[in-house]
Structure formats: structure tokens, C-alpha cells
C-alpha positions in Angstrom: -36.8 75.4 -34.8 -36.6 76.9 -31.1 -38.2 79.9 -30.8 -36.3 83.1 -28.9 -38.3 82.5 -26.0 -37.5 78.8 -25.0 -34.1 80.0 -25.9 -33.9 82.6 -23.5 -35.2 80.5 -21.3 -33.3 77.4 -21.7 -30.2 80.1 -21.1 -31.4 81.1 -18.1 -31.9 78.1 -16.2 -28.9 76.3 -17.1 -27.1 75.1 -14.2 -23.5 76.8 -14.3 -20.5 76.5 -11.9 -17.6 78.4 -10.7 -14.6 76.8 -8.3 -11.9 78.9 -6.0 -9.3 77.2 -4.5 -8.0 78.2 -1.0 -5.7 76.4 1.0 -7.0 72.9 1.4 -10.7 73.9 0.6 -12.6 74.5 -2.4 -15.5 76.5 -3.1 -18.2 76.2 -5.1 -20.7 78.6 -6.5 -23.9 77.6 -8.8 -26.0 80.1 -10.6 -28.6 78.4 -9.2 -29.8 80.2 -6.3 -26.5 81.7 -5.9 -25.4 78.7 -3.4 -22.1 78.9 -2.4 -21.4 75.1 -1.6 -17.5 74.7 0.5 -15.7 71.5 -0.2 -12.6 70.2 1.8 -9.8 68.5 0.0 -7.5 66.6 1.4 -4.4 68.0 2.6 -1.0 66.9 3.5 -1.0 65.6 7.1 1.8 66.8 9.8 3.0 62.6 9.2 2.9 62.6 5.2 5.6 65.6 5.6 7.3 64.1 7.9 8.1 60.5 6.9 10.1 60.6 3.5 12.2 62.5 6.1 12.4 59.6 8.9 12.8 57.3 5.8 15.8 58.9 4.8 17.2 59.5 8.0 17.1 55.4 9.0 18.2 54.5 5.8 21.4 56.4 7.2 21.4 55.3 10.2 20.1 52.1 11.0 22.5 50.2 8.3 25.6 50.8 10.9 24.0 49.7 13.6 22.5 46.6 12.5 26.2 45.9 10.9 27.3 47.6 14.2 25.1 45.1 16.9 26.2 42.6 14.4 30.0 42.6 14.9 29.6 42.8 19.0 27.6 40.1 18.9 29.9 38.1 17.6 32.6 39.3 19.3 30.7 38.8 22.7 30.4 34.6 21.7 34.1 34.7 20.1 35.3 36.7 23.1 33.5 34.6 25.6 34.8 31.3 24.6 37.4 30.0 26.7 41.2 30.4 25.8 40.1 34.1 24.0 42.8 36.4 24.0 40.9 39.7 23.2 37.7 40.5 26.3 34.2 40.6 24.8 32.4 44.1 24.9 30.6 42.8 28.6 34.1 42.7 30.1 35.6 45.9 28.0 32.3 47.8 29.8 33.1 47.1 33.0 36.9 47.5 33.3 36.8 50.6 31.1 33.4 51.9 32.9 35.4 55.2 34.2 37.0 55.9 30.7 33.8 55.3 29.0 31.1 57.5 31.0 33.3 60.7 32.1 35.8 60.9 29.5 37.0 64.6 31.1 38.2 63.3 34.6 41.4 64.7 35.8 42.8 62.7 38.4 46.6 64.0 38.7 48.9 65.2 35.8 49.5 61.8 33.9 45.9 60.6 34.8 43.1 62.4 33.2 40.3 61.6 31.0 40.5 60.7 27.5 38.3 63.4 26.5 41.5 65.7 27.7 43.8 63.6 26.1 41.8 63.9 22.6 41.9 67.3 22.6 45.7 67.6 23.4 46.0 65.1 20.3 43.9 67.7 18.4 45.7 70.6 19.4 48.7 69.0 17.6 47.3 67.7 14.7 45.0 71.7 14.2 49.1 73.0 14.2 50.6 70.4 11.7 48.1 69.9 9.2 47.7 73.8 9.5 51.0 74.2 8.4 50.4 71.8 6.1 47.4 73.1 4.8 49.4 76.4 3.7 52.6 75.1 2.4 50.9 72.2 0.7 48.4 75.0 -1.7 51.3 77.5 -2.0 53.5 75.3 -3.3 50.9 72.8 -5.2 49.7 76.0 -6.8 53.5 77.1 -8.0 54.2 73.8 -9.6 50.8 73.8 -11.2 51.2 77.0 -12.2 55.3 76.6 -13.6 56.3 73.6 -15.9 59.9 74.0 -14.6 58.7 73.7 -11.1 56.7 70.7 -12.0 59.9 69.4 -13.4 62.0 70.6 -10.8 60.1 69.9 -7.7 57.7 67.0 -8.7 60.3 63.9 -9.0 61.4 64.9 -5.3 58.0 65.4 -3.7 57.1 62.1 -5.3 59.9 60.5 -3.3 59.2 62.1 0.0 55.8 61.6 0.0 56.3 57.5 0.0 58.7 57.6 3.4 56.5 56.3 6.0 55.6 59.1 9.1 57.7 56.9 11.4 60.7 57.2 9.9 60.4 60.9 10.0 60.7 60.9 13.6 64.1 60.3 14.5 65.3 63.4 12.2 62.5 65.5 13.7 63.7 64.6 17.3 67.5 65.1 16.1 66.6 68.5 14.3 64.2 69.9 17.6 65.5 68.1 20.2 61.6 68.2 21.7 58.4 65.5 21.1 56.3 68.5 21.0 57.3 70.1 18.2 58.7 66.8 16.6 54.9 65.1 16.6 54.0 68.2 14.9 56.9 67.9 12.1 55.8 64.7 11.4 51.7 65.6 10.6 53.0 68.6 9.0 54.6 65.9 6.9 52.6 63.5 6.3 49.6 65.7 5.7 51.1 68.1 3.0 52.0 65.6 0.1 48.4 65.0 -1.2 47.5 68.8 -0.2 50.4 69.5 -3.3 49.7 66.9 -5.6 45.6 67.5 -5.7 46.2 71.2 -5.6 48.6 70.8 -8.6 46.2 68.8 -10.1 43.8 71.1 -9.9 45.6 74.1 -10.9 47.0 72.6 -14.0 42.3 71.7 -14.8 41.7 75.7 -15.0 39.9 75.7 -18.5 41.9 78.1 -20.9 38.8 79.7 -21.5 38.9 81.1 -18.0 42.4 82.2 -18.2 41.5 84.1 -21.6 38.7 85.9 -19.5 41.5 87.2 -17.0 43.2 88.0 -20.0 40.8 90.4 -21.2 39.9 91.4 -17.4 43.8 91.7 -17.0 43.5 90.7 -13.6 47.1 90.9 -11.6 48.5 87.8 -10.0 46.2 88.4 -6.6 43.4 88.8 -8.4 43.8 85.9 -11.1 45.0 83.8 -8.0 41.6 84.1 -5.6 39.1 84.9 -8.7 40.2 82.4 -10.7 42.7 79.8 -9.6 41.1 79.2 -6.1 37.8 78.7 -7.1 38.6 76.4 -10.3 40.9 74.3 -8.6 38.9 73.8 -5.2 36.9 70.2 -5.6 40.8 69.3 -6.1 42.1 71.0 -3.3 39.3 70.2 -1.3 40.3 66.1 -1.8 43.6 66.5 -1.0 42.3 68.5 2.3 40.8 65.3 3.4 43.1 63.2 2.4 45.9 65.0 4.8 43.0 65.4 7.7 43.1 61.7 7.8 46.6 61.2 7.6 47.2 63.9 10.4 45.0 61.7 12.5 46.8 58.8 11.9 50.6 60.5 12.3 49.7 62.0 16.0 48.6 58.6 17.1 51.7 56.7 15.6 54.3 59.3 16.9 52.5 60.3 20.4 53.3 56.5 21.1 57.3 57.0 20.6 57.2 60.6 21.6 55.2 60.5 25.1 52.9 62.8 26.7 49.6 62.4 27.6 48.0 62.3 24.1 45.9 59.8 23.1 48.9 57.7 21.3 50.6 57.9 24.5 47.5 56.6 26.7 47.5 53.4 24.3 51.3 52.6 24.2 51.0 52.8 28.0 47.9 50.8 28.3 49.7 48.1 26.5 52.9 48.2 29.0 50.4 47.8 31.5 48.1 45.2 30.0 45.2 47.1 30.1 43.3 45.5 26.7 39.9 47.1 27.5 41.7 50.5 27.6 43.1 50.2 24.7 39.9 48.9 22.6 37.7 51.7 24.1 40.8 54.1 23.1 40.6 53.1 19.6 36.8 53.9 19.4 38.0 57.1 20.6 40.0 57.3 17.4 37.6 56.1 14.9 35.0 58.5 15.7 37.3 61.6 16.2 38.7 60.8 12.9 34.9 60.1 11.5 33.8 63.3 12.4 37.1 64.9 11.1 36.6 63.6 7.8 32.8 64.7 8.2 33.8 68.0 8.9 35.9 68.5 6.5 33.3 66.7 3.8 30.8 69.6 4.5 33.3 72.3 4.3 33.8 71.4 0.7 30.4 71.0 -0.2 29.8 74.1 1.2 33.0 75.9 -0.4 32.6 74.1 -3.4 28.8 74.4 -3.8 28.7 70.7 -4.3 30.9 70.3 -6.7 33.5 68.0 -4.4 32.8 64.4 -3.7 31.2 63.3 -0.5 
């Protein structure tokens, strides 16, 4: 049996420890003496923070261009072989050099940059598809909202919406009797028809539940329109937004070509009367990423509207 004493003791002199954490250290006090012993733990390095972020990033990126450095390889051999119709990228750089490096040159009236000429192009297409964007949600949202409208007006837009941009030109030209406002008929056009049909989509998705609640809130038509039928119905609206963004791009380029001007649908049309083939590939680069970013644009606009509810 221990007696008090050893007990006591035994009490006394047993070694005890306390830890505090701070930051990336750790400290250490013993009973023993009253030492205060500091520890350093390891703690996440500037490059341990900073590579799942460059992993992502070039998991992104450096897909495209190895498919990207792919593709003008072989173009350079198939382009280089003798009897090739289309120039490899080596002979594209140095006939289009001036194009390529100083896209914003203005060299007379008809002869400026394609950096100018983009932005003409865009100037159209940001009238159009604005128009588009407006009509396209005001009426999606009545035949959405109306079953006789949806049975009035759906059969028709149905059959529009199939009639190739094109073919819309000569009536615009006949009906304005001016390309300018003709090229912008025809994105206003061909941009509206999925703006109606998502937007009716998505109008016709509002859970019941939510139109009970503005019911009981008795909300008036303004109200029940932007508190409730906006928001439910924008992942829908939002894809038929990019939908018509594309198809904006695509109409300017197709009518500029019959319509004139010095929009970028032009500048190709003309390159081709004058046989300029490296022109015309560096002009559709031009394209492709204006309509890329577009697209892009409009992608994070949703997300951001939508609170990531829309698709990427």
C-alpha cells in the first residue's frame, strides 16, 4: 500500500505537458522546470498554394494548343506539298504580316485594319441581336405565359425560324432600301427565334408553388414578372441568349458579304475577288475568336445572373 507521502510525491514529479498552437509553430510547456520548448511545423509553402492552381490552369490551356500546333503542323506538310491549293501557315504569315501585327491600320476609307472592320461588324450585330434580345423575351414570355398565344403564335414562329438568314435579305433590302439597316434586320432575325422558344420554355418551368406564393403576396403583373418570372425562367433565357449571340455572328458575316461595306464579311468576299487566300484564312481566325469570346462573354453573364444555375 503507498503511503500519502510517496504519493504526494509521485504527484509532484510527474512530468506533464501543455501545447499552443500558433500559426505554423507549436509550443510546448513541461511542468518540469517550467521549460517552454517552441516547435515549428511545417507549413504550406508559397509553391504548394500555388500549383493545384497552375495545374488547373494548363489542363485548360495546354490541350488546344497541343491540338492547336497539331493541326498547323500538318497543314504546313499538306500545304507545302506541291500542287496544294490552300498556302501553309509559313506563307499565310508572310503575305498577311500587315493584317496580322497591326490589326487597327487605316490606310484610306476602304483600307483599314481588320481590327476596325471587327468592330463595325460588332456594332451591327450589338443593334440586331439587341433588338432581338427584347422582342425575343417579351414575346417568349407572352406565349409562355398565354395558351392561346402558344397556339396562336407558336406554329408560325416555328416556320420562320427554319428560313435560312440569306433568304431574308432580299425582303430586307426591298423593305429598307439600305445594307445598313438590312444586315441588321437580318441578325435581328436570325437571333430572336431561340431567344422566344427558350424563354417560353422557361416561362411555362415556373413551379406552381412559386406562383401560389405570388398569390398569397398578390404581387401585380410588374412585380410577379421581375420577382418571379425573370428569375425562374433565366438558365432558359440565358441559353437561348447564346444561342442567338452565335447566330448574330454568323448572320453579319453572311450578309456583310452581299450587302458591302467594310465589315469583316465584306473584307472576305473581297479578298476572294482578288485572290487573296492568306487574307481570307487569317480573316476567319478573326471570326472564330471574336465569336469565342462572345460566347464566353455571354457564358459568364449567366453564371453570374443565374448564380450558376445555367450551363457552361
Amino acid at each position: 500500500m503507498t503511503s500519502p507521502i510517496l504519493k504526494s510525491a509521485a504527484t509532484v514529479h510527474k512530468p506533464s505537458a501543455t501545447a499552443a498552437f500558433a500559426g505554423g509553430s507549436v509550443a510546448v510547456s513541461s511542468a518540469v522546470g517550467g521549460s517552454v520548448v517552441k516547435l515549428k511545423l511545417p507549413g504550406r509553402s508559397f509553391a504548394s498554394r500555388i500549383m493545384p492552381v497552375l495545374n488547373a490552369v494548363a489542363s485548360r490551356i495546354v490541350p488546344p494548343l497541343v491540338m492547336i500546333l497539331a493541326i498547323l503542323a500538318v497543314w504546313q506538310f499538306l500545304g507545302s506539298k506541291p500542287g496544294a491549293t490552300l498556302p501553309p501557315p509559313s506563307k499565310i504569315w508572310t503575305e498577311a504580316y500587315d493584317l496580322i501585327v497591326d490589326p487597327f491600320f487605316v490606310a484610306g476609307p476602304q483600307d483599314i485594319g481588320l481590327g476596325w472592320r471587327v468592330l463595325i461588324s460588332l456594332q451591327r450585330v450589338a443593334i440586331g441581336y439587341g433588338l432581338a434580345c427584347l422582342i425575343g423575351i417579351m414575346l417568349g414570355t407572352l406565349i409562355g405565359q398565354s395558351v392561346w398565344a402558344m397556339r396562336g403564335l407558336d406554329p408560325i414562329f416555328q416556320m420562320l425560324r427554319t428560313i435560312s438568314p440569306l433568304a431574308w435579305l432580299p425582303i430586307s433590302l426591298a423593305a429598307f432600301r439600305d445594307s445598313q439597316p438590312s444586315a441588321i434586320f437580318v441578325i435581328f432575325i436570325t437571333a430572336v427565334w431561340p431567344i422566344i422558344i427558350n424563354t417560353a420554355v422557361g416561362i411555362r418551368n415556373i413551379p406552381q408553388d412559386y406562383r401560389n406564393v405570388a398569390a398569397v403576396l398578390r404581387l401585380n403583373h410588374v412585380e410577379f414578372f421581375f420577382k418571379i418570372m425573370i428569375p425562374s425562367a433565366a438558365p432558359y433565357i440565358f441559353t437561348g441568349l447564346r444561342i442567338g449571340i452565335g447566330l448574330s455572328w454568323l448572320a453579319i458575316v453572311a450578309a456583310e458579304m452581299l450587302t458591302g461595306g467594310v465589315g469583316i464579311g465584306f473584307f472576305i468576299w473581297d479578298a476572294w475577288n482578288s485572290s487573296r487566300l492568306s487574307d481570307i484564312v487569317v480573316a476567319l481566325v478573326y471570326i472564330g475568336l471574336i465569336g469565342f469570346a462572345l460566347d464566353r462573354i455571354m457564358a459568364l453573364l449567366a453564371t453570374i445572373v443565374t448564380r450558376g444555375t445555367a450551363s457552361n
